[in-house]
N, C-alpha and C positions, 0 to 999 in steps of 0.2 A: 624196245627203243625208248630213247632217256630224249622228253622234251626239254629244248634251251630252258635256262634258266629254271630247272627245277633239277628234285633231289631224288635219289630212285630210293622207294622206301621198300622194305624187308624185314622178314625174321629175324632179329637182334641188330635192326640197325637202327638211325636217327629219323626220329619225325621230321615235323618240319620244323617246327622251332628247335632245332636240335638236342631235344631231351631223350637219352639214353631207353629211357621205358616209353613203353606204351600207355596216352592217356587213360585208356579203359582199365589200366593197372596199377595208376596214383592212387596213394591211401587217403582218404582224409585226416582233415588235423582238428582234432577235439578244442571245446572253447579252454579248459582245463589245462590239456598241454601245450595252448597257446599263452597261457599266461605263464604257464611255467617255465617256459622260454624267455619272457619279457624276461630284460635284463632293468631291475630294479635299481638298483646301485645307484643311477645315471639319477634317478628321482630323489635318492637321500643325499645328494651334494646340493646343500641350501644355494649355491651360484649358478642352478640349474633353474630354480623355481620363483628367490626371492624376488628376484626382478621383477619378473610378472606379475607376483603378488604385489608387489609395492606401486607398477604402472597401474592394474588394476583400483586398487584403493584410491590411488590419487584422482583418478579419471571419475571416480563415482563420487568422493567425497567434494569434485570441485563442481561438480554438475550440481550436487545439493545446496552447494554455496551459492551458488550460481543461481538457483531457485528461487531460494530462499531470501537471499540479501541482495544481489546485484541485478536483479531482471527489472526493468521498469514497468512501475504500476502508472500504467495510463487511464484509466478514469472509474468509479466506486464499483462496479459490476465487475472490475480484475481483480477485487481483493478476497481476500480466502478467507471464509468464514472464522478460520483458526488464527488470524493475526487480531480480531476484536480483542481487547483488551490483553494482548499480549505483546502485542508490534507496534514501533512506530515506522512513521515516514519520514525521511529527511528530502527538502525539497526546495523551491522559489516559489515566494507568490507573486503569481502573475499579474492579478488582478483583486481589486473589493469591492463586493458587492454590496456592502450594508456595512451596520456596527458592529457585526458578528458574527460576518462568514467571509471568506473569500477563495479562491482558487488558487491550488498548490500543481506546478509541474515538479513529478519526482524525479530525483535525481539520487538512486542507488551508490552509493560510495563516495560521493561528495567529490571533494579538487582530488583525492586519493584513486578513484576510477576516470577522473578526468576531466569531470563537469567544470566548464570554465577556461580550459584551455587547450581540451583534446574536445571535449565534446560539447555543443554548442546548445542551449539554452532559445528553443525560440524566442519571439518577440510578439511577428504581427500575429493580431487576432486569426486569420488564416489559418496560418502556423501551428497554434494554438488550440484549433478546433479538436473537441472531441480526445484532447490528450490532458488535460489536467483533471485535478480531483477538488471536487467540491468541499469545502468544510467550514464545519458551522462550530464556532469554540463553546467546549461543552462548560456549565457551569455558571452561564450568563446569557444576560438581554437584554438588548441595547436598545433605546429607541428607535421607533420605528421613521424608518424615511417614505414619501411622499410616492405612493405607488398604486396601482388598480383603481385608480381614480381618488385615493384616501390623502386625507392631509396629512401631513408631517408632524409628529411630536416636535416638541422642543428639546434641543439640542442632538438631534438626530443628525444634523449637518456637522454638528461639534466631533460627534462619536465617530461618522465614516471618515472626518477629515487627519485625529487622530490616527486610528487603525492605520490610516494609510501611509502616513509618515512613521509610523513605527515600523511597519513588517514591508510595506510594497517594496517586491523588488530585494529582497533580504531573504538569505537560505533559515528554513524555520525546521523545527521537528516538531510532528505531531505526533500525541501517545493516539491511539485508537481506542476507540470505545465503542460504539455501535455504528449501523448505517438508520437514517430515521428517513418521515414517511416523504421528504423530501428527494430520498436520494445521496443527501449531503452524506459524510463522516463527520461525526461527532468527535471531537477530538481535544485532548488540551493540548495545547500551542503553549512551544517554545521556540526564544529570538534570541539572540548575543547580542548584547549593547553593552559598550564597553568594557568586552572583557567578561560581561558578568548574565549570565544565563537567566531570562526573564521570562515568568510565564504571565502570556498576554493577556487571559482574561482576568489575572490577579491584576495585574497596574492600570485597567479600565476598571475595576471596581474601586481601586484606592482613588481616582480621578473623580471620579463619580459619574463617569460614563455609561455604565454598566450598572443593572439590579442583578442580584443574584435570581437566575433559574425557578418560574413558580410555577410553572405547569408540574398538574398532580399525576403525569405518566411519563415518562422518558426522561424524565431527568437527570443527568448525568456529571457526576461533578469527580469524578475520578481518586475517591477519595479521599477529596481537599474542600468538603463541604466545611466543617469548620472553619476553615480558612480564610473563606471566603465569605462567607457569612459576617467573619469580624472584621474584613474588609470594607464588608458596606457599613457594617455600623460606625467605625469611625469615621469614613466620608459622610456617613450623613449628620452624626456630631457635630464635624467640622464644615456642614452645607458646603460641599465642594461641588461642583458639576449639577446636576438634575435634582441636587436637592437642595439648591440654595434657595427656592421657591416659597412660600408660604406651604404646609404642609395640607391645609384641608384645600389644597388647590391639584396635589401633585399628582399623578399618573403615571402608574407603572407602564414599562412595554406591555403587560400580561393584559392589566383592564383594559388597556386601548382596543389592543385586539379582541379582548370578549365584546367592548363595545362594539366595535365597527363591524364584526361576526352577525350581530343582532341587529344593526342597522338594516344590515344588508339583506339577514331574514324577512326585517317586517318591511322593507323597501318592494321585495319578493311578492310576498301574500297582497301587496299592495296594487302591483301590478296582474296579478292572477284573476283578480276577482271581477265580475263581471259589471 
């Protein structure tokens, strides 16, 4: 007797999936004359594979773009050991903090990726928090402003007040040079003023705002130490800025701070002793 809905199986008859043989009687198929079967042909028509190779490519080479030049760098601990003296940052500064550093939000690909009119530029300090990059312009030293309870060189109000009207607020690029014991980027800084591409710590050294860089470790002038150097000499030729002073009077940023370094020691031992 034949149950509904099935098949009655027999000697040269249909399994259930209705194949002719009997499973126990299928040959196998070698890895060999599986490929020898593969119908090749279909792989040498270039309109079968370029495509995919050409999706592939693009998809990988715009991830690396994407990496590399358009991800934004939000503050000195994102940047990759390999951009130091290789990369710069194109960005806004947000903020100045002195006559010789201030804070940069970067802005990968400029008005071209849409900074400024697709993509919005914070403002408040909020906003701000924990997304910019420190940097300190390599090459110079500015006098020092009135902080940790220390007095103010002279013309240190002169120097932040500049800086600030030069760059605050103005897309700059920074080459990269190192990160120092600060935190900051060392950097040379570049600004567009009229048209014409200026590097910032060169027109505070022609000011006389700025002494060239004397600390005997980490110095860094980007390869534009002559330059700079001939910078301060004619400012100080022409007493412009910090060197209009009587000379056996004047005080670099570097002695200030050895001094006030030493103050601060024997103020120390001062208070230690019994």
């Amino acid at each position: 007797m034949v149950w509904p809905f099935t098949s009655a199986s027999g000697k040269g008859g249909k399994d259930d999936v209705g194949n002719n043989e009997e499973p126990s009687r299928r040959q196998p198929v070698s890895w060999s004359d599986s490929l020898n079967g593969t119908d090749w042909q279909h792989y040498k028509d270039p309109r079968n594979w370029v495509p995919t190779l050409l999706l592939t490519t693009t998809v990988l080479v715009s991830v690396q773009i994407y990496r590399s030049y358009l991800r934004r760098i939000p503050g000195t601990v994102h940047i990759q050991p390999k951009f130091f003296r290789k990369r710069s940052l194109f960005g806004r500064v947000t903020s100045v903090g002195d006559g010789d550093n201030f804070h940069l939000y970067h802005t990968p690909g400029g008005r071209l990726a849409g900074w400024g009119w697709l993509r919005r530029v914070p403002i408040k300090r909020a906003e701000l928090k924990n997304k910019t990059i420190p940097i300190r312009i390599a090459g110079v030293d500015a006098p020092e402003g009135a902080h940790f309870g220390r007095p103010a060189q002279p013309f240190s109000t002169d120097a932040l007040a500049w800086l600030s009207s030069y760059i605050l607020g103005r897309r700059v690029r920074a080459k990269l040079h190192r990160r120092d014991q600060y935190d900051r980027v060392v950097a040379t800084v570049f600004v567009r003023r009229f048209l014409f591409r200026r590097d910032v710590g060169l027109e505070m050294l022609k000011r006389g705002l700025a002494t060239t860089y004397e600390a005997k470790t980490g110095v860094e002038f980007g390869g534009l130490e002559e330059k700079y150097r001939a910078a301060e000499k004619t400012a100080k030729a022409q007493k412009r800025g910090i060197w209009g002073g009587k000379p056996e009077l004047f005080e670099s940023p570097r002695e200030y701070k050895i001094r006030m370094n030493l103050d601060d020691s024997q103020t120390d031992n001062v208070n230690v002793k019994p």
